[in-house]
C-alpha positions as CSV (number, residue, x, y, z in Angstrom):
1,X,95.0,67.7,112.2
2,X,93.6,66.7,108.9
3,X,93.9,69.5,106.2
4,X,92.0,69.5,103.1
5,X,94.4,70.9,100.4
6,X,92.7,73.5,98.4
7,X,94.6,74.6,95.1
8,X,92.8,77.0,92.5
9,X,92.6,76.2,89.0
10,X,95.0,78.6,87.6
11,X,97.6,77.4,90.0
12,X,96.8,73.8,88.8
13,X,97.8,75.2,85.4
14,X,100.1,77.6,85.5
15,X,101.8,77.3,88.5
16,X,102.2,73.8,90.2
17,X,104.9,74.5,91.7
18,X,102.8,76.6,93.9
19,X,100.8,73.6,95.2
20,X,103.4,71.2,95.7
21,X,105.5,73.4,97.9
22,X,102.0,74.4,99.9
23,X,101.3,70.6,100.6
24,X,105.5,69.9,101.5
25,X,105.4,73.4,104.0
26,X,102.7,72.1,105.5
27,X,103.8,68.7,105.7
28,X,106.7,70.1,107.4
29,X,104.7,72.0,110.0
30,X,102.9,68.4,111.0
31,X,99.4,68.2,108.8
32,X,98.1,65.4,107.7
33,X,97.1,67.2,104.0
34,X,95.1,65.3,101.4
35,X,94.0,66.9,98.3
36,X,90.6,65.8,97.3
37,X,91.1,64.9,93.6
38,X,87.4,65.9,92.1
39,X,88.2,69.9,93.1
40,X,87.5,72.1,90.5
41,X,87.3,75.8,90.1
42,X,85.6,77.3,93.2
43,X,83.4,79.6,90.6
44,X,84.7,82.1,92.0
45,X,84.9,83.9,87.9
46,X,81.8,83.4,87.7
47,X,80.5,85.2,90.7
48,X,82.4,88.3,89.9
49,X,81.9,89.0,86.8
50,X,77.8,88.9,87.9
51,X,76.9,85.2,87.3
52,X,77.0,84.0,90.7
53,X,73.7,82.3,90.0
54,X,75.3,79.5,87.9
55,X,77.9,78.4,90.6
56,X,75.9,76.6,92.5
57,X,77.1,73.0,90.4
58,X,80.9,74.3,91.8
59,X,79.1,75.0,95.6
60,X,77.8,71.6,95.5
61,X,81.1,69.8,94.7
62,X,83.5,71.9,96.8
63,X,81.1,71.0,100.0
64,X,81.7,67.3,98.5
65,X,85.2,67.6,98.5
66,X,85.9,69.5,101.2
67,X,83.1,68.6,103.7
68,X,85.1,66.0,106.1
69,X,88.4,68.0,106.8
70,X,89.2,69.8,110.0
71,X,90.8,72.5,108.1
72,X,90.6,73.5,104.5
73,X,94.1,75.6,103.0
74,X,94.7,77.1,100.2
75,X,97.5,79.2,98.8
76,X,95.0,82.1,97.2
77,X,93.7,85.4,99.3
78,X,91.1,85.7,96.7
79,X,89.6,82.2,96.1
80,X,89.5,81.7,99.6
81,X,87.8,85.1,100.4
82,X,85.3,83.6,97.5
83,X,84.8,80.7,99.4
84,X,84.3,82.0,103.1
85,X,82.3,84.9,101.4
86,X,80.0,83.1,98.7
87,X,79.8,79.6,99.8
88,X,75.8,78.2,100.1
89,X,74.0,75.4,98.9
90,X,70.4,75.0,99.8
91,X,70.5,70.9,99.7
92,X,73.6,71.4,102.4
93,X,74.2,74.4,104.3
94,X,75.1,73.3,107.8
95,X,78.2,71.9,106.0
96,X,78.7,75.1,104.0
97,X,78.2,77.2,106.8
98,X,80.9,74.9,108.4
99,X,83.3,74.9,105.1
100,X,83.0,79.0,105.9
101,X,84.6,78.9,109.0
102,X,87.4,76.4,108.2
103,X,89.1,77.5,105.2
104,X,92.2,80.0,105.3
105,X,94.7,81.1,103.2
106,X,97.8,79.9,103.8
107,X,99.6,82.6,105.8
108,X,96.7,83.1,108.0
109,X,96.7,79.3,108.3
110,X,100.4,79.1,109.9
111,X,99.9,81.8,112.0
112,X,96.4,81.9,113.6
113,X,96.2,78.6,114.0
114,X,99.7,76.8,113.5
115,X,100.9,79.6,115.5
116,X,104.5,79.2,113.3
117,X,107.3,81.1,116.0
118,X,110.2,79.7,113.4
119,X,111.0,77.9,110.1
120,X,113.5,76.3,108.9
121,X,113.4,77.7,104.9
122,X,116.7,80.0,103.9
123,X,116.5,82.1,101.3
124,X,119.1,85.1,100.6
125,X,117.3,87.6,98.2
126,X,115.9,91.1,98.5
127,X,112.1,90.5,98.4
128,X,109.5,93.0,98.0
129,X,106.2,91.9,99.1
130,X,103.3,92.6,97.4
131,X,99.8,92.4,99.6
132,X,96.8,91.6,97.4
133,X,93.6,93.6,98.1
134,X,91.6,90.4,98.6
135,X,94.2,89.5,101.0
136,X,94.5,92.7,102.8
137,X,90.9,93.9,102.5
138,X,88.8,90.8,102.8
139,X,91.4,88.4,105.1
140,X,92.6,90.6,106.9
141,X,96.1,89.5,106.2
142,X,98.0,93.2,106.9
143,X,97.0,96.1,108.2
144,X,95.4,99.0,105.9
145,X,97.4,102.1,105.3
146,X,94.6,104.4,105.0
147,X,93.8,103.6,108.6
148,X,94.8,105.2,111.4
149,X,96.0,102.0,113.4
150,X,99.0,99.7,114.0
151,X,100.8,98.6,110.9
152,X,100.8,94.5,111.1
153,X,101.2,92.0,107.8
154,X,101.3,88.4,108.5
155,X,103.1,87.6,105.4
156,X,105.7,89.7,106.5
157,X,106.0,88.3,109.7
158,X,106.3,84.8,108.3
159,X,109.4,86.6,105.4
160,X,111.3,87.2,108.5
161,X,111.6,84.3,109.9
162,X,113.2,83.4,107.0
163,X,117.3,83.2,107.0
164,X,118.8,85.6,104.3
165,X,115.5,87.1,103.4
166,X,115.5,90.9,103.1
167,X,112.4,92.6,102.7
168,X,112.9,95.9,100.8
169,X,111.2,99.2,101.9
170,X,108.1,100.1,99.2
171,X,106.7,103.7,98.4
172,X,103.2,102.7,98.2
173,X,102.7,99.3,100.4
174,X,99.2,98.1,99.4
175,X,98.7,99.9,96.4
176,X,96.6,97.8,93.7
177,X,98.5,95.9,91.0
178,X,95.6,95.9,88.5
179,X,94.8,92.5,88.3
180,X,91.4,92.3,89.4
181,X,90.4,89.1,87.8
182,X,88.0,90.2,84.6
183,X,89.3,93.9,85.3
184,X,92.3,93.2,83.2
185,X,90.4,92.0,80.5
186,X,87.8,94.9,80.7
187,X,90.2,97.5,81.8
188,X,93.6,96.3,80.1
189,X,95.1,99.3,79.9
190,X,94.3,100.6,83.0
191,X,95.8,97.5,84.3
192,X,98.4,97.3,82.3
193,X,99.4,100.8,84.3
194,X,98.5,100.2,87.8
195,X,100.4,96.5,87.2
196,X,103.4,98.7,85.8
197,X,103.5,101.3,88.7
198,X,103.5,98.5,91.6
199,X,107.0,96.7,89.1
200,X,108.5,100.2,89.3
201,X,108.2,100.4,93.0
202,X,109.8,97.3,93.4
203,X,112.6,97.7,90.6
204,X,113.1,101.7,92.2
205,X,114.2,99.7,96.0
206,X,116.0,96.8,94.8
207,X,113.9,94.0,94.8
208,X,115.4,90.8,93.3
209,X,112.3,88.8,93.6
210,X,108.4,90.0,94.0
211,X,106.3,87.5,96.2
212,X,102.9,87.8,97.4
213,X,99.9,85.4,98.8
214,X,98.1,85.4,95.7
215,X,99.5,84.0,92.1
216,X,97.2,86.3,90.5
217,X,98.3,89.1,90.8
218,X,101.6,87.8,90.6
219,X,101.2,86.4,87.5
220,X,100.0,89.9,85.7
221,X,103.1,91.4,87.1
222,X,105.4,88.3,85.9
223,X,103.9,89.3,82.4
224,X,104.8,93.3,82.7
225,X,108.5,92.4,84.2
226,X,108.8,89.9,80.9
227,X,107.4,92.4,78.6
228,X,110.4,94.8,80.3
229,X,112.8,92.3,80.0
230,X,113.6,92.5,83.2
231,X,116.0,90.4,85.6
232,X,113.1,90.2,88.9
233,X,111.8,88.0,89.5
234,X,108.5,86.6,91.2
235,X,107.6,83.7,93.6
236,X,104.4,82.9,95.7
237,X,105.4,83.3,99.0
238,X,104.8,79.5,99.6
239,X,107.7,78.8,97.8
240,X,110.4,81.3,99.7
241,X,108.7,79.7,102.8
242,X,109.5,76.2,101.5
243,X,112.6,77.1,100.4
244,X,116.1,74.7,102.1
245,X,119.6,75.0,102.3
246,X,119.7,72.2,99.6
247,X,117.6,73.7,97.5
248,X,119.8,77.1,97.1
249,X,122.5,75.2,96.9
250,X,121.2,73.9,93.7
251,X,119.9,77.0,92.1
């Protein structure tokens, strides 16, 4: 199975760590990943904030990156969703159309078509998980708590397969944490709120680390627990699922 390793820009800048411990978890679960070197943003910015007209240059060169792999992952519910959503080029779409049906996010990835029954990661923390709304809404990574149906979250199901991990109960389980891409630029204090809300759900049930499928929105509420001084901590989830004995013995 070869995997085409798809890692958004901001977690090329900000977060690395995030892609390196996607490509070794998936190296672990038997993928032969390569990560095509010209990837650039997906244009996904661009498309939301009404410009989706000018992606087409980033269409063009993620069908040239991506084109030849069986699967393409990536560890971001919302650039993927972009991606599976947005994805045309005129000049090639049999292979967008293709692209479309082969990405996933990573969760969705190990368990819909890995099938992942175990892991090997350990990690003893109490972890509060926080599902994105592209996630949630557009994947269809969890279950929707407005409906009337049977609860399900695949992230969770991967978190407890993991030794030590204990997920902490949440008042509001897929409430927005204000992110939204441009919205917290447009809307900052309105985001700045919601982002402070989903901390103090967290904080209120003991969470000793926040994780979550998307770095986005992780990333807004690093900066409110920062700005609070506060002791939590937050990790995509690809890293608790990486995580090793070794590695907790050194921390």
């Amino acid at each position: 199975m070869k995997v085409g390793l798809f890692i958004p820009c901001y977690i090329d800048q900000f977060y690395p760590q995030v892609g390196i411990a996607t490509l070794q978890l998936l190296q672990k679960l038997g993928c032969e990943v390569e990560f095509p070197q010209g990837q650039t943003c997906c244009g996904q910015p661009m498309a939301n904030s009404g410009y989706e007209h000018l992606t087409h240059n980033c269409n063009s060169l993620f069908i040239k990156n991506f084109a030849g792999y069986d699967y393409i992952v990536g560890p971001s519910g919302s650039c993927v969703l972009h991606i599976k959503d947005h994805l045309h080029d005129p000049a090639a779409e049999a292979e967008a159309a293709k692209i479309r049906t082969r990405i996933y996010e990573l969760t969705e990835f190990l368990t819909d078509v890995l099938k992942v029954e175990s892991l090997t990661a350990r990690f003893p923390c109490k972890v509060g998980l926080h599902q994105s709304c592209h996630g949630q809404r557009g994947l269809a990574l969890a279950q929707m708590s407005e409906l009337v149906a049977a609860p399900f979250s695949k992230p969770e199901q991967l978190l407890k397969m993991v030794e030590g991990v204990e997920l902490v109960p949440l008042d509001r389980l897929d409430e927005c944490c204000g992110f939204g891409g441009t919205f917290c630029v447009a809307e900052e204090a309105v985001s700045v709120k919601m982002g402070k809300d989903r901390v103090a759900d967290h904080v209120k049930h003991g969470a000793q680390v926040i994780t979550g499928t998307d770095v986005s929105c992780l990333m807004h509420l690093e900066g409110i627990l920062r700005r609070q001084h506060s002791e939590v901590k937050v990790m995509h989830i690809a890293e608790i699922l990486n995580q090793t004995i070794h590695e907790q013995a050194n921390k």
